[in-house]
N, C-alpha and C positions, 0 to 999 in steps of 0.2 A: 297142590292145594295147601293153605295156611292151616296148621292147626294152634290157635294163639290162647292161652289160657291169660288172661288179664284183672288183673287186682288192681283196683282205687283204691290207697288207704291215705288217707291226710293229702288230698288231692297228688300224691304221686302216682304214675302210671305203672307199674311192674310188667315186662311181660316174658317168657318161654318161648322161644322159636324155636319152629323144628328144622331140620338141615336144609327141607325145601327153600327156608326162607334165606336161609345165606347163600343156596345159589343165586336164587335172586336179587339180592343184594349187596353180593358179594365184591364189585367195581363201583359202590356209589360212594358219590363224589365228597367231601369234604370241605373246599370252594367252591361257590358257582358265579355264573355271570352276571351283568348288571345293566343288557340292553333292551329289558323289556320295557316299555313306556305305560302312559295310564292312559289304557284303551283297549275295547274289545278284539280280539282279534284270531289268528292261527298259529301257533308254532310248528312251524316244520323242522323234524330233527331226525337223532335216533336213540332208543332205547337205551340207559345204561344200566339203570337197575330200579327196581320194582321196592320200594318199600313198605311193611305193612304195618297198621296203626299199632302203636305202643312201641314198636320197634326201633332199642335207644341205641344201636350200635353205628347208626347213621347218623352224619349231621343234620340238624335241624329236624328232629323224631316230629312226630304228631300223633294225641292221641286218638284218633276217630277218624283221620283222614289215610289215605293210600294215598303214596307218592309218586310218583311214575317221574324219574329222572331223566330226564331228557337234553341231548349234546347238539349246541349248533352252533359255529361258528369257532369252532373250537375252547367251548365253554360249556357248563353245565347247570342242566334250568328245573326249578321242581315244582310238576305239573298237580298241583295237590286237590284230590276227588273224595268230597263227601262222601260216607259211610254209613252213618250214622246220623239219624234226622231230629232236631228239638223239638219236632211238634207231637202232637197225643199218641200218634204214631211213630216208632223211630226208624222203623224197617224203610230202606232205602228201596224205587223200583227202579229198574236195571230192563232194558230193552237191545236185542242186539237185529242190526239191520245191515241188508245190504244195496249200497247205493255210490256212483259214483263221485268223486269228490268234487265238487262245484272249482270251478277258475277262483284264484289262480292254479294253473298243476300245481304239485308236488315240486318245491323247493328249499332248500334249508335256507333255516330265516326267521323272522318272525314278522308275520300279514298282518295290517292292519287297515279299518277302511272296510273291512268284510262284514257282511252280516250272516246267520242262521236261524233260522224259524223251523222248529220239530216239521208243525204241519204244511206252511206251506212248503217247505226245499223236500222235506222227507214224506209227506204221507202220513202222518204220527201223530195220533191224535191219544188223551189220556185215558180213554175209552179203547184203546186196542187189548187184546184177550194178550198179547206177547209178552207184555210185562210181566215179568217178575218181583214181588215181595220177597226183598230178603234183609234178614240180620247183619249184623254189621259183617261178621268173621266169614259169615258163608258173601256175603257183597264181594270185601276185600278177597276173596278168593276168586273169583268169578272173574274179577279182571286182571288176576295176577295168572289166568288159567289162559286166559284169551290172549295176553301180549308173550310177545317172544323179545327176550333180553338181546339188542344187537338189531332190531329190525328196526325199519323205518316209521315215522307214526307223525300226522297230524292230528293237535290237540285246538279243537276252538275252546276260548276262556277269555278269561279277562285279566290284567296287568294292574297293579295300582302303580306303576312304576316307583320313583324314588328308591326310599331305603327299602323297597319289597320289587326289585326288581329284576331280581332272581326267582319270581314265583308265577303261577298264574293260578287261580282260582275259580269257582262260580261254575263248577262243568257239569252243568245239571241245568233243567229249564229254567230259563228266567222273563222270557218273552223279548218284546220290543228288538227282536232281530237277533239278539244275544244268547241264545243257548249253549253251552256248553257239550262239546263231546268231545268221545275219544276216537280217531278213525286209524284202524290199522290197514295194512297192504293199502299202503294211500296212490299207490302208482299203478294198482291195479285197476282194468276196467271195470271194476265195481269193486269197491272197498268194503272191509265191514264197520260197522258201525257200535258206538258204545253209547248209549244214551241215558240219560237219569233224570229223575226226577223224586219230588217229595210226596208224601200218599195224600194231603190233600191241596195240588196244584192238578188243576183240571183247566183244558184248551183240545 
């Protein structure tokens, strides 16, 4: 688990990692790739290291978002997941599921042409008792606690490609087929699932 102590002063981020955190981040990357296109889609990859918000010793830090570094094609792509919500509420809600992972299997890549819907693919409505409210630090813990650095992981998001195309985004509900999540043990017959959403996005 993160324990992140964080200071805004004159919009700079400060922050104190504890050793947890450089294991996990300990191989991230410095360059990344640049074949992701502007389109919803999957990244199949693997884990390389886990970033947590404020944390400047990586390239490309953020403050609010977890990173989740991910290698495919022997390149490196950063899967970046909301924490922290701008609406009345900021507490992120965090659902873990398990289900298997729709066609195509499991291949390193990046899928496009896919869609995801919580409720109809998963069952998942904003009204399930599973969810979790949580704060930014206890969030970015939560999924830095559930992924294993070096494992395999499909990521549904979204690409803006161009000069952002080394990123994906948007991994939390957004409807119209595009939701965002995080599926780990994706080769498994049932995979787990990471899902997010904002506290008031109701479906």
């Amino acid at each position: 688990m993160w324990w992140i102590w964080i200071a805004c002063t004159a919009g700079k981020v400060e922050s104190e990692d504890s050793p947890v955190d450089s294991a996990q981040d300990a191989n991230c990357a410095s360059t990344f790739g640049d074949v992701l296109t502007d389109a919803f889609g999957r990244v199949d990859g693997t884990v390389v290291a886990i970033v947590a918000p404020g944390n400047t010793r990586c390239a490309k830090p953020n403050s609010d978002h977890v990173i989740v570094q991910v290698e495919l094609d022997h390149a490196v792509y950063r899967m970046v997941v909301n924490v922290l919500s701008s609406g009345e509420d900021s507490r992120i809600q965090v659902l873990q599921t398990e289900s298997p992972l729709p066609a195509p299997a499991f291949a390193e890549g990046w899928h496009t042409g896919l869609s995801l819907d919580y409720p109809t693919d998963l069952g998942i409505s904003s009204t399930d008792s599973a969810w979790e409210s949580l704060e930014m630090e206890a969030a970015a813990a939560r999924i830095s606690d559930a992924i294993v650095v070096g494992d395999p992981i499909a990521v549904y998001a979204t690409s803006s490609g161009g000069s952002y195309a080394d990123s994906t985004n948007l991994i939390h509900r957004n409807g119209d087929g595009r939701d965002g999540a995080l599926v780990l043990n994706p080769t498994a017959a049932s995979s787990t699932w990471l899902l997010f959403r904002f506290a008031d996005q109701e479906f």
